[in-house]
N, CA, C and O atoms as CSV, one atom per row, in Angstrom:
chain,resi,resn,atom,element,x,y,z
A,1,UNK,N,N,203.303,-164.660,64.439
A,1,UNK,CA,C,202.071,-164.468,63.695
A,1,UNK,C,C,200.843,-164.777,64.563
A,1,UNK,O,O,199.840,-164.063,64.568
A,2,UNK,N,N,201.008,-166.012,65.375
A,2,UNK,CA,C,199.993,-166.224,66.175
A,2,UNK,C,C,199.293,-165.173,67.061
A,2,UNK,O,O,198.109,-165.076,67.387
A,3,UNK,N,N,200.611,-164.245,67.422
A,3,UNK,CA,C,200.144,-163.748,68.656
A,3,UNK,C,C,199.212,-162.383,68.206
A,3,UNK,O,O,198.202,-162.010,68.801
A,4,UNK,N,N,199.886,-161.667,66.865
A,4,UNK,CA,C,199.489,-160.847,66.371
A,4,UNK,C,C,197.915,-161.366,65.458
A,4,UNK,O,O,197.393,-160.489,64.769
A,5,UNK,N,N,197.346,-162.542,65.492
A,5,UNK,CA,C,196.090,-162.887,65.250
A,5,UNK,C,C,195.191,-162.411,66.343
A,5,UNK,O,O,194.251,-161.616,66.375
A,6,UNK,N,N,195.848,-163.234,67.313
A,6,UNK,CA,C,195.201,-163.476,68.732
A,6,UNK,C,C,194.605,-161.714,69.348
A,6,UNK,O,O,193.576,-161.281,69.866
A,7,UNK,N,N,195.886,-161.156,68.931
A,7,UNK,CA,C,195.709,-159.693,69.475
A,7,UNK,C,C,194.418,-158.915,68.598
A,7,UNK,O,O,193.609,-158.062,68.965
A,8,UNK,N,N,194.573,-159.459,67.569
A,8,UNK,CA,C,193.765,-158.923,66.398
A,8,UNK,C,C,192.323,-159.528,66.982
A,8,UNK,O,O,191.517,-158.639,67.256
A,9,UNK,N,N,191.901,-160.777,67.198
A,9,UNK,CA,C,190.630,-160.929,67.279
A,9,UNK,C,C,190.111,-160.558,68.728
A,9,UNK,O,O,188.909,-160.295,68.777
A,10,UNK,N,N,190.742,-160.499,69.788
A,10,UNK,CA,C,190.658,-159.417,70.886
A,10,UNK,C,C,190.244,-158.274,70.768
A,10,UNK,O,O,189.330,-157.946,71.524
A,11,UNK,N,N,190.710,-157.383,69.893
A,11,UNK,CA,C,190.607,-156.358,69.414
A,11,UNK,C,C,189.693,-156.059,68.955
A,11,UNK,O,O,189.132,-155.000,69.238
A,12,UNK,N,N,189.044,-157.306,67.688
A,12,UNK,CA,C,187.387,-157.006,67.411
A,12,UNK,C,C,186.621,-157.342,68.474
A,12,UNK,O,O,185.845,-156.527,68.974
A,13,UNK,N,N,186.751,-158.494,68.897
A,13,UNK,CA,C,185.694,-159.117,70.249
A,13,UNK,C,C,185.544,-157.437,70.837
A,13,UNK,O,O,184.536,-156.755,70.653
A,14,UNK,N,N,186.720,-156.995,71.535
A,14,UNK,CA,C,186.039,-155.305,71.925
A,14,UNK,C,C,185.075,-154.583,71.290
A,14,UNK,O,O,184.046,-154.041,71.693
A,15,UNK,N,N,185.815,-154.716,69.776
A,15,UNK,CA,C,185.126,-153.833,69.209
A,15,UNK,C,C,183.384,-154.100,69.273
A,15,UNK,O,O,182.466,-153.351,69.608
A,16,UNK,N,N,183.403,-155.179,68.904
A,16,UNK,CA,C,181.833,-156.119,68.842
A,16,UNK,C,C,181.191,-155.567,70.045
A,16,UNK,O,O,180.125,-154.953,70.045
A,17,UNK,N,N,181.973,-155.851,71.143
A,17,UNK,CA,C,181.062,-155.609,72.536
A,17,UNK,C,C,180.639,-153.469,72.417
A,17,UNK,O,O,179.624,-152.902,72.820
A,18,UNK,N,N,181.697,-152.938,71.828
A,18,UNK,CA,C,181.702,-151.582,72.220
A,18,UNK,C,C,180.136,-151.191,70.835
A,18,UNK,O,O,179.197,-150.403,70.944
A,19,UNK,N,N,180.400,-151.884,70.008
A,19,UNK,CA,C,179.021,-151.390,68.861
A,19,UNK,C,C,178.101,-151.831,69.422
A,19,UNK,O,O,177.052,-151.242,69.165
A,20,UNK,N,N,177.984,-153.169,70.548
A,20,UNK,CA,C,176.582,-153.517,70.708
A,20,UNK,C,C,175.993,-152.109,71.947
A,20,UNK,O,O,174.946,-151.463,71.946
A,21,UNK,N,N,177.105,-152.062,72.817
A,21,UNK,CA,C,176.421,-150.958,73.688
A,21,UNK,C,C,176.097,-149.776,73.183
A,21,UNK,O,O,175.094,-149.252,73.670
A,22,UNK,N,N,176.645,-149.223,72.369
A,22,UNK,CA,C,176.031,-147.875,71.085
A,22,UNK,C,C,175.254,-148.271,70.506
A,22,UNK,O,O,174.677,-147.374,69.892
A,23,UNK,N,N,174.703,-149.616,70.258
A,23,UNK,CA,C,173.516,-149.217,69.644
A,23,UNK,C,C,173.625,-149.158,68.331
A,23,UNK,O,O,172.638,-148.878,67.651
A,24,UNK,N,N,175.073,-149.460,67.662
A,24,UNK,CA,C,175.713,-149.276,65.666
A,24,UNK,C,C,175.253,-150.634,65.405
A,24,UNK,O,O,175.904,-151.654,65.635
A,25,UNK,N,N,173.747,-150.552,64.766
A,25,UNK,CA,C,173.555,-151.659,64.015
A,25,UNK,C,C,174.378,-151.621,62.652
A,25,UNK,O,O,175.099,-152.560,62.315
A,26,UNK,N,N,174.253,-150.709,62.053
A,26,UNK,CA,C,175.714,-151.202,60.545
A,26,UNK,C,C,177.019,-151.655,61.623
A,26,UNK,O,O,177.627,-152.613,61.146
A,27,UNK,N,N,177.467,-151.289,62.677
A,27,UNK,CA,C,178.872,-151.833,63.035
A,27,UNK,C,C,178.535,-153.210,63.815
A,27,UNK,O,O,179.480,-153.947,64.098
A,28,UNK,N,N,177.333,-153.546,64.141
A,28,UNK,CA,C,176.888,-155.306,64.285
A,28,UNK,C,C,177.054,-155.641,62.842
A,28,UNK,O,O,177.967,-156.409,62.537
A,29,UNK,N,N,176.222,-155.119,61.861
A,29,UNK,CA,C,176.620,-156.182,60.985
A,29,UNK,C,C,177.480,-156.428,60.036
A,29,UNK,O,O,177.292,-157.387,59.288
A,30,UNK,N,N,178.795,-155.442,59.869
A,30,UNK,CA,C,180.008,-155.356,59.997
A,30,UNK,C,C,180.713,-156.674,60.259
A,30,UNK,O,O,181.173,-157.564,59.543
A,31,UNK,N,N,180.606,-156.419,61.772
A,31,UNK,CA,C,181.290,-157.239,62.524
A,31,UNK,C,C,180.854,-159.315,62.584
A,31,UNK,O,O,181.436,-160.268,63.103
A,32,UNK,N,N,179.759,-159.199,61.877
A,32,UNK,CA,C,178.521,-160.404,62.192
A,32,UNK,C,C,178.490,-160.905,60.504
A,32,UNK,O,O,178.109,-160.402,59.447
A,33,UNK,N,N,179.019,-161.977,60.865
A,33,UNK,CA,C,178.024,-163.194,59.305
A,33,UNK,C,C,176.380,-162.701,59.489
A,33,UNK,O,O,175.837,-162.311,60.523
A,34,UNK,N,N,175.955,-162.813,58.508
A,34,UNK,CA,C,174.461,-162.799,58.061
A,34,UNK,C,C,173.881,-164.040,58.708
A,34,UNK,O,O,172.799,-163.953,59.288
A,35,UNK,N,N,174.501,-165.133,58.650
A,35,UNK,CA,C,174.016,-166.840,59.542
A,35,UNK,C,C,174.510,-166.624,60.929
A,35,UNK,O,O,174.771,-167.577,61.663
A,36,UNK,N,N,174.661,-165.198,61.355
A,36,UNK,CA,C,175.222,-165.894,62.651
A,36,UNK,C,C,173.963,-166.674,63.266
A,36,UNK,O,O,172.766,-166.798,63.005
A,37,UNK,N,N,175.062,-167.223,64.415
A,37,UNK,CA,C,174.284,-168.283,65.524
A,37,UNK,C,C,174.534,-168.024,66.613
A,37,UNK,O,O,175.638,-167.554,66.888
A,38,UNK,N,N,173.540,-168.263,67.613
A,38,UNK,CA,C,173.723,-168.042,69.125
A,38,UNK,C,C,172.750,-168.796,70.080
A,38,UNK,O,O,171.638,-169.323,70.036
A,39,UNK,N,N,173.908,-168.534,71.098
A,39,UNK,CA,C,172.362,-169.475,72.493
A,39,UNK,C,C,173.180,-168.107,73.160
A,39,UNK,O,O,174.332,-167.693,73.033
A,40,UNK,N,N,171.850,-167.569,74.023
A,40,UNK,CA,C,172.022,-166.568,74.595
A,40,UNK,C,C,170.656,-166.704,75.260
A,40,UNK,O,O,169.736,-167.392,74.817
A,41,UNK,N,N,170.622,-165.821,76.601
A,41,UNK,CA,C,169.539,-166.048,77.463
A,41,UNK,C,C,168.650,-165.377,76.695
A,41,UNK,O,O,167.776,-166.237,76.800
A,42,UNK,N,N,168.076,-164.437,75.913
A,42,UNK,CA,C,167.287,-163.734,75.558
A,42,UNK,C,C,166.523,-164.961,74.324
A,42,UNK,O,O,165.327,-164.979,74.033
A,43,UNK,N,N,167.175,-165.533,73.983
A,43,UNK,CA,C,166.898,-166.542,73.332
A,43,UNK,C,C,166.217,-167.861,73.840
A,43,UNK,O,O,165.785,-168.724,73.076
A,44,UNK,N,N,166.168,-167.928,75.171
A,44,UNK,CA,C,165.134,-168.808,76.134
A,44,UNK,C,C,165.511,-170.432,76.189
A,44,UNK,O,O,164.797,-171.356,76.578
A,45,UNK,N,N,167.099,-170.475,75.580
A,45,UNK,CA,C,167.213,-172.115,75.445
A,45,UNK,C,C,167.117,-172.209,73.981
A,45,UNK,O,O,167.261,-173.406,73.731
A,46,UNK,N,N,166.902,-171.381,72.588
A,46,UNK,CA,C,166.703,-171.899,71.474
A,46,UNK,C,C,168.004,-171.286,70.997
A,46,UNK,O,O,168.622,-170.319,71.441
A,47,UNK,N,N,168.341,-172.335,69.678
A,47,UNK,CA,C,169.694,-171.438,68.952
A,47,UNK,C,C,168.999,-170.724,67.567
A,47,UNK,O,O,168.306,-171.145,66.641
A,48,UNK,N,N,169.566,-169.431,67.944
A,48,UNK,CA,C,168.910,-168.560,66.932
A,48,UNK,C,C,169.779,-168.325,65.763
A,48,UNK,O,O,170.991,-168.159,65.903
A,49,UNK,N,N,169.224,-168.308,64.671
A,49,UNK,CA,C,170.271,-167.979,63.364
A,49,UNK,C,C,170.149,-166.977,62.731
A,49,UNK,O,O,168.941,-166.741,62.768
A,50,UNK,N,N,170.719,-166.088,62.061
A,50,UNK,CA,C,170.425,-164.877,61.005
A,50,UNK,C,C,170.636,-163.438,62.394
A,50,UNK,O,O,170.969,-163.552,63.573
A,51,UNK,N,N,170.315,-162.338,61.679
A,51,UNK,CA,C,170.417,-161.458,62.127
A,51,UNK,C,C,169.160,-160.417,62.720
A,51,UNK,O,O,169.313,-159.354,63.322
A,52,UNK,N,N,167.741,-161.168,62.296
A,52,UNK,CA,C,166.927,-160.469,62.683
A,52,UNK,C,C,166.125,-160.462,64.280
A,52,UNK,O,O,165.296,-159.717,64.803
A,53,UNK,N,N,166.817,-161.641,64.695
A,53,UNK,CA,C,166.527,-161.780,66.449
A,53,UNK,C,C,167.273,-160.948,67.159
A,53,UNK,O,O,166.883,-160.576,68.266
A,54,UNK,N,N,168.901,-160.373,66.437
A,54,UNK,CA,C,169.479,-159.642,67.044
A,54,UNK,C,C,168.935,-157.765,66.780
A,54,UNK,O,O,168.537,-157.025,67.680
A,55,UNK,N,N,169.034,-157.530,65.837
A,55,UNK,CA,C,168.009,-156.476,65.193
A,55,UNK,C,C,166.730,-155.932,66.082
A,55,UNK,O,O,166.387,-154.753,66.173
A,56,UNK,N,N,166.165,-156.958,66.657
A,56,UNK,CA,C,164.882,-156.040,67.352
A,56,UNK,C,C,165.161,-155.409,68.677
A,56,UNK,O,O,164.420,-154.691,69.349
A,57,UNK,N,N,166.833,-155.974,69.009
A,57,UNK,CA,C,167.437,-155.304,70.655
A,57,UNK,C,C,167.969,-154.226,69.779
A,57,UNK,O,O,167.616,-153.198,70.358
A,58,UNK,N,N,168.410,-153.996,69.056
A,58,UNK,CA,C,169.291,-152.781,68.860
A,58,UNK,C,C,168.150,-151.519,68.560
A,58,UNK,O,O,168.463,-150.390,68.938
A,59,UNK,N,N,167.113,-151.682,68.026
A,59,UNK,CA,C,165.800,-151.166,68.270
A,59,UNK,C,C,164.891,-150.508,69.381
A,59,UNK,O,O,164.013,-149.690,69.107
A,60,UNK,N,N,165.158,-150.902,70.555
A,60,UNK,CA,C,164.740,-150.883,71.355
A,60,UNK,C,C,165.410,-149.347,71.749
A,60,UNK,O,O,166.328,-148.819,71.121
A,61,UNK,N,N,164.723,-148.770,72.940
A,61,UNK,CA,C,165.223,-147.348,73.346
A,61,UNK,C,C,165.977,-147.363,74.313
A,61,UNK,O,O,165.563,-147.688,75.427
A,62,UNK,N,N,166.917,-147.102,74.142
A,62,UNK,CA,C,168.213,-147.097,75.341
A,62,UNK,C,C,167.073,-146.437,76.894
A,62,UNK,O,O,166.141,-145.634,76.871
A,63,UNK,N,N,167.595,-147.085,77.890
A,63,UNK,CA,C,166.894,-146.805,79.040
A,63,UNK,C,C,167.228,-145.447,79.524
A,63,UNK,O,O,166.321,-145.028,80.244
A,64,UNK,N,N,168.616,-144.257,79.329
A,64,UNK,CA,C,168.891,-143.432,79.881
A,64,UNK,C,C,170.405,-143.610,80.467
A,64,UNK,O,O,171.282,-142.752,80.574
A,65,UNK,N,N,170.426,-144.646,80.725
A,65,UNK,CA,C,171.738,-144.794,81.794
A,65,UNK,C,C,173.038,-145.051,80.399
A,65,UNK,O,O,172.929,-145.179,79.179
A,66,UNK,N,N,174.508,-145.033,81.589
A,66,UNK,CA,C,175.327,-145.195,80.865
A,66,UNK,C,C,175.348,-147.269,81.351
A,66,UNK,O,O,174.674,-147.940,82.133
A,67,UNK,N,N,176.932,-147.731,80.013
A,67,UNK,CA,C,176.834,-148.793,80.534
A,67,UNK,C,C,178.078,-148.982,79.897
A,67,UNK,O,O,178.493,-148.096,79.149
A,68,UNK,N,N,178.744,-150.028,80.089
A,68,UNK,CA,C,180.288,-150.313,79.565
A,68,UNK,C,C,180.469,-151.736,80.173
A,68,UNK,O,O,179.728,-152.045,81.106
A,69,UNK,N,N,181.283,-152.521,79.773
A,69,UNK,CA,C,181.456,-153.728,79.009
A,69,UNK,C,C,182.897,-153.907,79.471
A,69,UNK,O,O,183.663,-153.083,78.971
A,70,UNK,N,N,183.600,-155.021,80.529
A,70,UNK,CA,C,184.616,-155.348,80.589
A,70,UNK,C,C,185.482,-156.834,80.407
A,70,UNK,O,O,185.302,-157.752,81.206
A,71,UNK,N,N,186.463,-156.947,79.226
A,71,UNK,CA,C,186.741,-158.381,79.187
A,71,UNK,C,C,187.696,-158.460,80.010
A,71,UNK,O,O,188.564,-157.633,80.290
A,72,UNK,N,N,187.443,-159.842,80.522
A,72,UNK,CA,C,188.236,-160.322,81.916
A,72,UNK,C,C,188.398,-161.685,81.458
A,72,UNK,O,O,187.479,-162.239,80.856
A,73,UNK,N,N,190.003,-162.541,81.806
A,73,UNK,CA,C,189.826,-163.592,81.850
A,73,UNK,C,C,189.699,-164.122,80.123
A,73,UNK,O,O,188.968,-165.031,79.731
A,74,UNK,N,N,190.645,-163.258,79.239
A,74,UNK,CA,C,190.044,-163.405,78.106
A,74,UNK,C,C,191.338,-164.987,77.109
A,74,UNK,O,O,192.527,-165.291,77.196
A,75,UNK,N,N,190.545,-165.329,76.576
A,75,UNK,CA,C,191.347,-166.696,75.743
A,75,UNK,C,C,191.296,-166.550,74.197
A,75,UNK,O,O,190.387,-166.129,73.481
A,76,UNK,N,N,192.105,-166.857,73.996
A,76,UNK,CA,C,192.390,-167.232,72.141
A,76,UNK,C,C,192.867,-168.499,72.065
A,76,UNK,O,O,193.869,-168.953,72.617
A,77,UNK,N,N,191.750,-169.288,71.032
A,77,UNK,CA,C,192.482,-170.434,70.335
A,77,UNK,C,C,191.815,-170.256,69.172
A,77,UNK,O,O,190.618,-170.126,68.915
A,78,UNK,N,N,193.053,-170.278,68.339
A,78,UNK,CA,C,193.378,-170.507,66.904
A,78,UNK,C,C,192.702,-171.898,66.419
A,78,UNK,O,O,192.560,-172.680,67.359
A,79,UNK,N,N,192.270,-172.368,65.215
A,79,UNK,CA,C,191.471,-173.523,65.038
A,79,UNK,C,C,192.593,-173.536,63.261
A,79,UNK,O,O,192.199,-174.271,62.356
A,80,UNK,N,N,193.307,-173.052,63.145
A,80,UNK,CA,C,193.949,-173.085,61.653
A,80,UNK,C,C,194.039,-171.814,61.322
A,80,UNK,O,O,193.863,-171.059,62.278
A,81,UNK,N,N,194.222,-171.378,60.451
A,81,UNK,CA,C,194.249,-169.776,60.060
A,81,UNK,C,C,193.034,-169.085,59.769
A,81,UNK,O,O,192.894,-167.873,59.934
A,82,UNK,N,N,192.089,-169.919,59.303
A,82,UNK,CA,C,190.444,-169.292,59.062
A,82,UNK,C,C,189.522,-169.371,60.251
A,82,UNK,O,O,188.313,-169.171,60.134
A,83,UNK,N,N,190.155,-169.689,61.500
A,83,UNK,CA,C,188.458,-170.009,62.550
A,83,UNK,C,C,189.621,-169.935,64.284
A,83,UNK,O,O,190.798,-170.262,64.435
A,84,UNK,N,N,188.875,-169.520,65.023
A,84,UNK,CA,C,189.221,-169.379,66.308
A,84,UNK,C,C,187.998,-169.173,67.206
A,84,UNK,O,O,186.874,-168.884,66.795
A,85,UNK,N,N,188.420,-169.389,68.711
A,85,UNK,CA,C,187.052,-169.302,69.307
A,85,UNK,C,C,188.040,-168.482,70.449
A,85,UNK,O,O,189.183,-168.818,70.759
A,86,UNK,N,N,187.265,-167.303,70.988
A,86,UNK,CA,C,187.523,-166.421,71.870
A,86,UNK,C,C,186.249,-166.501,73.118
A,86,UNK,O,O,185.023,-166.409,73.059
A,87,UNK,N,N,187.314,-166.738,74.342
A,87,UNK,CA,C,186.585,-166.919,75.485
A,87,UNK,C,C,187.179,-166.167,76.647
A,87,UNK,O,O,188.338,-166.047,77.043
A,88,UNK,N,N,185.930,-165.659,77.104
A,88,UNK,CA,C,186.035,-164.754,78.706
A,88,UNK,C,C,185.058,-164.213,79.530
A,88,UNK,O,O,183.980,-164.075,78.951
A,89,UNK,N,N,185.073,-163.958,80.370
A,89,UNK,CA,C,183.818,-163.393,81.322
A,89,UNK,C,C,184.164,-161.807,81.252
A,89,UNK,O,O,185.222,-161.195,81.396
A,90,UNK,N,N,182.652,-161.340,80.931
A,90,UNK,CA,C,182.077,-160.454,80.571
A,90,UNK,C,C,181.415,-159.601,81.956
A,90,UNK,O,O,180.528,-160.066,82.671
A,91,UNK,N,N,182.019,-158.352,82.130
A,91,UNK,CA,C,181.322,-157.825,83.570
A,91,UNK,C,C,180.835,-156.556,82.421
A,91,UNK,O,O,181.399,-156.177,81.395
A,92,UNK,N,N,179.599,-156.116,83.046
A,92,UNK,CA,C,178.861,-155.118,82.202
A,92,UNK,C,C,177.972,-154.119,83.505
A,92,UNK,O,O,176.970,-154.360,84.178
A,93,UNK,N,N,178.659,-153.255,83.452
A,93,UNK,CA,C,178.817,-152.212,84.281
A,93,UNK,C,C,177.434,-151.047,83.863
A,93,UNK,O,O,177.586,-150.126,83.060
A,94,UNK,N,N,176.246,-151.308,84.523
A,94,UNK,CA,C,175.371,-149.747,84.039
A,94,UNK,C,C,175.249,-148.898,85.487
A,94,UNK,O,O,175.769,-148.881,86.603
A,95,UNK,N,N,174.125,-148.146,84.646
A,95,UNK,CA,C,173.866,-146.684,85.544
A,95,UNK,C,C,172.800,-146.631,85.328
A,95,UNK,O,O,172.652,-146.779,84.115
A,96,UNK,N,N,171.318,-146.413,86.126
A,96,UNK,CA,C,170.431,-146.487,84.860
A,96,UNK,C,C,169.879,-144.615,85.147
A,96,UNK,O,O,170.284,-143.834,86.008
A,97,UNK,N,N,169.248,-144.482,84.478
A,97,UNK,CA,C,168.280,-142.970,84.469
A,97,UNK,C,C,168.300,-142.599,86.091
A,97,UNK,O,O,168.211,-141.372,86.149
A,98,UNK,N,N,168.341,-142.887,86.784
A,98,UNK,CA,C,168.385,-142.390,88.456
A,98,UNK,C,C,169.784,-142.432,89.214
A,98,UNK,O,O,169.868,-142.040,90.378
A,99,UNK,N,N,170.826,-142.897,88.544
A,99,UNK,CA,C,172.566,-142.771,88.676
A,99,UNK,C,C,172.722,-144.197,90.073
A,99,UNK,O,O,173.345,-144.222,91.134
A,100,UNK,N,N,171.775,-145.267,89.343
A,100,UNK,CA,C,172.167,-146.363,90.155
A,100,UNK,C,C,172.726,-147.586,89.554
A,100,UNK,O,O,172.440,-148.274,88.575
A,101,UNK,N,N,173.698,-147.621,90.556
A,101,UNK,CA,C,175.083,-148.566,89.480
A,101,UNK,C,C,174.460,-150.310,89.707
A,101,UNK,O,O,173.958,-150.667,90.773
A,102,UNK,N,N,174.629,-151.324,88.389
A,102,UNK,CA,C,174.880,-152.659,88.980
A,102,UNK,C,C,175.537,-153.314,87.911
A,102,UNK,O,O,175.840,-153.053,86.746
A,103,UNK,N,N,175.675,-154.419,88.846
A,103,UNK,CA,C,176.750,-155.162,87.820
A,103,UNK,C,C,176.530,-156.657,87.367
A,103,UNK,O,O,176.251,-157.547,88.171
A,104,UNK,N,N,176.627,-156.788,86.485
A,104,UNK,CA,C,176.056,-158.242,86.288
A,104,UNK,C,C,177.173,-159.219,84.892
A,104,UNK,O,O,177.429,-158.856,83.744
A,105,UNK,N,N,177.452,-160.055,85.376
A,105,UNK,CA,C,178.467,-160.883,84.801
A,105,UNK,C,C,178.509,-162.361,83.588
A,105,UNK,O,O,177.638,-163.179,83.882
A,106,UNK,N,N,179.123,-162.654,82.695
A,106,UNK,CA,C,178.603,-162.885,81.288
A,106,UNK,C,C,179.841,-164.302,81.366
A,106,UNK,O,O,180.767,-164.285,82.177
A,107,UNK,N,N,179.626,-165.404,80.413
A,107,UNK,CA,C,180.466,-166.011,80.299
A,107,UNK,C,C,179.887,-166.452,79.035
A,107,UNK,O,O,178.963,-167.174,78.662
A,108,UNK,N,N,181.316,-165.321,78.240
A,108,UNK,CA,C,180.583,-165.617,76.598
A,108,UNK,C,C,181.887,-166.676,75.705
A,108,UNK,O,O,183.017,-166.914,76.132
A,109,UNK,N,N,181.468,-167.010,74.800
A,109,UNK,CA,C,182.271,-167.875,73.864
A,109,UNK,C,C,182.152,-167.117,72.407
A,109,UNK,O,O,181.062,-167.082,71.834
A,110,UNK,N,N,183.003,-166.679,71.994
A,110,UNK,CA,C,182.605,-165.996,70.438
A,110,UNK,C,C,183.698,-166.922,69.407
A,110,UNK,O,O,184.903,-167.008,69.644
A,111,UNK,N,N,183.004,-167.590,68.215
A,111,UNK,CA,C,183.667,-168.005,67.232
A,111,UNK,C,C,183.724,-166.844,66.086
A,111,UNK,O,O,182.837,-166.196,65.532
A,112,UNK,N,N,185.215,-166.857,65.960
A,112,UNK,CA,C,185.126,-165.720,64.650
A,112,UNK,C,C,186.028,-167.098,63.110
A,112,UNK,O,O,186.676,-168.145,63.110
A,113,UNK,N,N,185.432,-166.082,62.058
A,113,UNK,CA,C,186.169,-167.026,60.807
A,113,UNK,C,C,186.810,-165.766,60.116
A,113,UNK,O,O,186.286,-164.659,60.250
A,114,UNK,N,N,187.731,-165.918,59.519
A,114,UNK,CA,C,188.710,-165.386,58.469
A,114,UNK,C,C,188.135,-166.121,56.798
A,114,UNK,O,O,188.560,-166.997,56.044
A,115,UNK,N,N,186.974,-165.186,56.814
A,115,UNK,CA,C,186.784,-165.702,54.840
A,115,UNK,C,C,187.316,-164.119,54.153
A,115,UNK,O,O,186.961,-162.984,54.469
A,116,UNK,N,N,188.533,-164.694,52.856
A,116,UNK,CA,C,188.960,-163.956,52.254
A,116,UNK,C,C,189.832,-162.582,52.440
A,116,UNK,O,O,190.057,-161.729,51.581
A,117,UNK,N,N,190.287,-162.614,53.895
A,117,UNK,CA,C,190.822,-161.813,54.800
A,117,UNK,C,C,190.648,-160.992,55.423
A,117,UNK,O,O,191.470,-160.127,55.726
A,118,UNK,N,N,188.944,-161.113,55.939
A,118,UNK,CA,C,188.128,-160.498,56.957
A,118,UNK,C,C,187.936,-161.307,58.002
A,118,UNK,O,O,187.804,-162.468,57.614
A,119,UNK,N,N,187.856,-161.177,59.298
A,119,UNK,CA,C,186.825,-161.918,60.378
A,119,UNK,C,C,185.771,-161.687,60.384
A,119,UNK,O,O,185.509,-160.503,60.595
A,120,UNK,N,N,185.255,-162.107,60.287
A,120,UNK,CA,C,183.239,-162.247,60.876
A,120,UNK,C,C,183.027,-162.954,62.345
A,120,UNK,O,O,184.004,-163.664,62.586
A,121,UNK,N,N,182.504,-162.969,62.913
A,121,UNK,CA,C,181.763,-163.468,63.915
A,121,UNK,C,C,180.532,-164.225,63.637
A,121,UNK,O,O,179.419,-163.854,63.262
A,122,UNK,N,N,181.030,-165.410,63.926
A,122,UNK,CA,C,179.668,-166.870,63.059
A,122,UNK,C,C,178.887,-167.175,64.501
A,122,UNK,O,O,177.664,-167.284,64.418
A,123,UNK,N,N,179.400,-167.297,65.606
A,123,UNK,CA,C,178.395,-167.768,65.791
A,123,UNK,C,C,178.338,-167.502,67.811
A,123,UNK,O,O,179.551,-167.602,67.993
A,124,UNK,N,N,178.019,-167.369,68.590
A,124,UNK,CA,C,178.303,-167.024,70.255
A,124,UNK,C,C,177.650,-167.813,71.225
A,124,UNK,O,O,176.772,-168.615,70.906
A,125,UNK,N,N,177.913,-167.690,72.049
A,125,UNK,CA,C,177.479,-168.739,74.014
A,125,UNK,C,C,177.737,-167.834,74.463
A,125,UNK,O,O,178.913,-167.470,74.434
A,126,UNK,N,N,176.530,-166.890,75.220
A,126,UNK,CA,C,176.567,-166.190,76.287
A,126,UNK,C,C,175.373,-166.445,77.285
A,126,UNK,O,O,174.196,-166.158,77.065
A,127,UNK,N,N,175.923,-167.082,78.512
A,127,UNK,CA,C,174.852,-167.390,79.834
A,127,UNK,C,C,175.506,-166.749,80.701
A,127,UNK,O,O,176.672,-166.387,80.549
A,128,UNK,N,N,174.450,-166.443,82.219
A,128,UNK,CA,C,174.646,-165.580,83.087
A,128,UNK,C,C,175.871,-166.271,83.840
A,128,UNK,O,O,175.950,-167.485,83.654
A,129,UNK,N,N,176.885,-165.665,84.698
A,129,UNK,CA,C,177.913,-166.163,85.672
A,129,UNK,C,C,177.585,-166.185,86.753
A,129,UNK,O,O,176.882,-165.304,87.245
A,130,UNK,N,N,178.122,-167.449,87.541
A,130,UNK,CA,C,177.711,-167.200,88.899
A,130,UNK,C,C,176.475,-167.704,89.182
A,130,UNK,O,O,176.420,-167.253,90.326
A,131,UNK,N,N,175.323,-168.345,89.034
A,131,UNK,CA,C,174.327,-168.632,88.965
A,131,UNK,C,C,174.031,-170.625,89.110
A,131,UNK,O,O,173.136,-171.408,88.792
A,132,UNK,N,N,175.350,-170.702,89.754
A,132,UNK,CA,C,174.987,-172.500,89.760
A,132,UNK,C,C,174.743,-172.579,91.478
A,132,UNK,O,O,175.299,-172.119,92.475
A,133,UNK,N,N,173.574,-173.444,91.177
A,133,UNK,CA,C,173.474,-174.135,92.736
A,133,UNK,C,C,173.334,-175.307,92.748
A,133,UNK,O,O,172.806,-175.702,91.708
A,134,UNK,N,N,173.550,-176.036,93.411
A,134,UNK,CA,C,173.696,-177.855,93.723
A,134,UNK,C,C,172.149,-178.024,94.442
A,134,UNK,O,O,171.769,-179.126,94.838
């Protein structure tokens, strides 16, 4: 049973990452509690709650380029049957409007919950990789 959870919330974590690069705000909030929470760089150090901080990126006009999203390094732990936290580094692959490639790398944490026999996604940690100096 475990494993077939584990596989299951993998499966959305994709999915999550594949709606945010399209741009499917109904399939963010689908996928998203109404309270979600996050520390994320766009967020400047503050933890943001609800859905309308996320809402004004999906708004925004795609630049032209393509872009795609790879989980690497990915973890499942189970917290009981209602809550798990999924962890992995995130490589996110674009192109932009002039067919120039870069790559830039993610080390996200996603908590999902099981209310009533759905997952939601409550709450995320995503900071840049690679970026420590002494």
């Amino acid at each position: 049973m475990a494993d077939a959870t584990q596989q299951t919330l993998l499966d959305l974590t994709a999915e999550l990452l594949a709606v945010i690069e399209a741009g499917d705000w109904d399939g963010y909030c689908r996928l998203c509690a109404d309270d979600l929470s996050a520390f994320e760089p766009e967020a400047v150090g503050t933890l943001v709650e609800g859905l309308p901080f996320h809402q004004f990126y999906f708004q925004q006009q795609s630049s032209g380029g393509r872009q795609q999203s790879t989980i690497s390094s990915p973890s499942v732990r189970l917290l009981g049957a209602d809550a798990a936290v999924v962890t992995y580094l995130r490589l996110v692959q674009r192109e932009d409007d002039r067919g120039r490639t870069s790559t830039v790398s993610f080390e996200e944490t996603r908590v999902w919950h099981n209310h009533d026999g759905n997952w939601q996604h409550v709450h995320f940690h995503r900071s840049r990789a690679g970026r420590f100096r002494s």
